[in-house]
C-alpha positions in Angstrom: 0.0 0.0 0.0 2.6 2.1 1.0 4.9 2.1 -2.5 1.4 2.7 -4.4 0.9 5.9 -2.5 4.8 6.8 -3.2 4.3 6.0 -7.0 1.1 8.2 -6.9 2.8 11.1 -5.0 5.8 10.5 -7.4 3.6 10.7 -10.8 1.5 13.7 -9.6 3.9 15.4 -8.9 5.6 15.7 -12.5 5.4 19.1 -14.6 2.1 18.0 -16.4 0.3 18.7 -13.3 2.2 22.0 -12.4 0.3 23.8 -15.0 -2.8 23.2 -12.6 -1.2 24.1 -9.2 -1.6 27.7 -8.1 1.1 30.6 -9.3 3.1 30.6 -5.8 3.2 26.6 -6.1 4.1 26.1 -9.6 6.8 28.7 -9.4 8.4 27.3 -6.2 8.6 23.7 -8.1 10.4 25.6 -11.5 13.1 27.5 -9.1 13.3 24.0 -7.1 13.3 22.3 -10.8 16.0 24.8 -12.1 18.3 24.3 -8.9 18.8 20.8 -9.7 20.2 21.3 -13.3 23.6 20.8 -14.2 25.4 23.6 -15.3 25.3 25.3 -18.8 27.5 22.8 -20.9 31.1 24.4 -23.0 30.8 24.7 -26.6 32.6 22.9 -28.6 32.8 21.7 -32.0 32.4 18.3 -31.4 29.0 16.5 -30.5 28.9 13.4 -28.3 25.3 11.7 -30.0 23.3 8.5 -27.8 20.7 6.7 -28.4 22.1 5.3 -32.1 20.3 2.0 -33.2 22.8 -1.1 -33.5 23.1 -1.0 -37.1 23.6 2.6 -37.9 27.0 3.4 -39.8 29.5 6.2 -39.4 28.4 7.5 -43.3 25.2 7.3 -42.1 26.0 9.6 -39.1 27.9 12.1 -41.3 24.5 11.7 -43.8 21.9 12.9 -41.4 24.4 15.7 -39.4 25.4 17.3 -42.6 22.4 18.5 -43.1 23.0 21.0 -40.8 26.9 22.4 -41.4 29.8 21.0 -42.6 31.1 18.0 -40.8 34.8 17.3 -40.6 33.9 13.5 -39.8 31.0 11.4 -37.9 32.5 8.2 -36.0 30.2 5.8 -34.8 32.0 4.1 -31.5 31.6 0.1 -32.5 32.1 -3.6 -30.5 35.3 -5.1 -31.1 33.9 -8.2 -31.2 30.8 -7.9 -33.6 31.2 -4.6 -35.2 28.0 -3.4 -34.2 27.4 0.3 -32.8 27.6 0.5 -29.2 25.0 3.3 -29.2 26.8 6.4 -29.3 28.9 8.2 -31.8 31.0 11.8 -31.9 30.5 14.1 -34.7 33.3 16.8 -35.4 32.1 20.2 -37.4 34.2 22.9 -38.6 32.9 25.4 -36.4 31.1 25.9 -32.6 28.0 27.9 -35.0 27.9 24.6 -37.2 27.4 22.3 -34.2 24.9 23.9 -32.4 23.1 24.0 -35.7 23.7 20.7 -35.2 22.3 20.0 -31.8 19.0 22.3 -32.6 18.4 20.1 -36.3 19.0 16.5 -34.6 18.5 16.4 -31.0 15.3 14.5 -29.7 15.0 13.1 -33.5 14.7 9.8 -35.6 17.7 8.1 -37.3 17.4 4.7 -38.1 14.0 4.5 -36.1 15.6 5.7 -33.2 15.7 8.9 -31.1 18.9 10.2 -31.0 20.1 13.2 -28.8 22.9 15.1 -29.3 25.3 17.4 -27.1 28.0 19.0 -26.8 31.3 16.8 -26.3 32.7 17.3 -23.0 37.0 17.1 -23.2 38.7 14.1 -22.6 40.2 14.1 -18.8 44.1 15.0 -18.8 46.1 11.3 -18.5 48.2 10.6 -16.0 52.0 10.6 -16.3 52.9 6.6 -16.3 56.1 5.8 -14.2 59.5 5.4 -16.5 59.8 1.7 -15.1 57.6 -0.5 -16.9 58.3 -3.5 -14.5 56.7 -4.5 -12.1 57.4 -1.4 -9.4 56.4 -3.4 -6.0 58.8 -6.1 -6.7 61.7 -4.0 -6.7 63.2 -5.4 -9.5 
């Protein structure tokens, strides 16, 4: 009884039913809403898309994102073992303008049947200086 009241409490209380909430309600949940977002992502010229069916190609990547600018290559991230998409891809355009064209013509949208959504890349972390000795280090040797 308890987790049906919780998943009732839980679903009522989604932004479809803020609309009918009174004005000092539904603007306390948008503040409390917009608190909890993540900061503005960086710009960059390079778009990290998810959501890619199994079977869609890097050509077919490039295909559907040059539509919107001009796209120094589309790489669809693939299995080793059965060269099948792993569901996410990076598309590099020749300018920041170009990629959010980008993000605003494909994000939320069908390719291959499947919603894709598209953002902006976020940099690689910095790697970590490996040691000079390659052997084993706790062995002394």
């Amino acid at each position: 009884m308890a987790l049906r009241l919780g998943i009732a409490r839980r679903f009522l209380s989604t932004s479809i039913f803020d609309s009918h909430l009174p004005a000092s309600r539904a603007t306390a949940a948008a503040a409390a809403a917009a608190a909890s977002d993540k900061p503005a992502p960086i710009p960059s010229d390079t778009l990290f898309v998810s959501g890619l069916n199994k079977r869609t190609t890097s050509e077919k990547l490039r295909e559907e994102f040059s539509k919107f600018g001009q796209v120094v290559y589309a790489r669809v991230v693939t299995d080793r073992n059965n060269g099948y998409s792993k569901g996410f891809g990076f598309v590099k355009y020749s300018s920041i303008e170009d990629a959010a064209e980008g993000i605003k013509g494909l994000d939320a949208k069908f390719i291959d049947g499947w919603v894709v959504f598209a953002e902006y890349a976020k940099p690689p972390p910095p790697r970590q200086a490996t040691s000079q000795n390659t052997y084993n280090s706790r062995s002394g040797y």
